[in-house]
N, C-alpha and C positions, 0 to 999 in steps of 0.2 A: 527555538521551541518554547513555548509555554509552559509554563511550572507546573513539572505534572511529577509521578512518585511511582517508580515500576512496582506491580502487584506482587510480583514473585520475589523480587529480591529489597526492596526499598531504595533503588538506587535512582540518581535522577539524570544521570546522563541517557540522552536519548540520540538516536540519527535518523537518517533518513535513505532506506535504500530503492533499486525498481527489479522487478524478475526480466529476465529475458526473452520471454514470450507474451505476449498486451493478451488479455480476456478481447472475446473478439464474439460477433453475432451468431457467428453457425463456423463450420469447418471449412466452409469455401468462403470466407468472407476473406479481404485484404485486407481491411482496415480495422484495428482495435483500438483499446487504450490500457497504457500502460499501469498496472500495478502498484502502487506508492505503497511501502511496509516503514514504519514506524516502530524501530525498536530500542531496546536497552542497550549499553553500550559494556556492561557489566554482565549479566546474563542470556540479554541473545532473544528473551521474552518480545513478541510480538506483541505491539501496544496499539497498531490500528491499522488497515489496510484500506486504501481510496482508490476510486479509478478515476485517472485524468481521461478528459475529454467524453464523458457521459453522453456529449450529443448524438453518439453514432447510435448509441441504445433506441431513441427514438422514434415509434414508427412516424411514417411522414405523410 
């Protein structure tokens, strides 16, 4: 992780977790991508959330 400083607590440990259900197109869709949470390792503070695999967002 890159030197960054949690806003709530000053602490710098950080990790890297995923949810268990991927953001996905509509409620019939099969395919999503998974949720990446970036937090503190001290407080629990959410420092950033990504979705892997963007392509399916797409229209084609």
């Amino acid at each position: 992780m890159e030197n960054r400083e949690c806003l709530k607590c000053g602490s710098t440990e950080f990790a890297e977790g995923t949810d268990y259900m991927p953001i996905k197109i509509s409620k019939m869709s099969m395919s999503g991508g998974n949720k990446i949470y970036t937090f503190c390792l001290d407080c629990g503070e959410v420092d950033s959330i990504r979705i892997e695999n963007t392509e399916i967002f797409r229209k084609k």
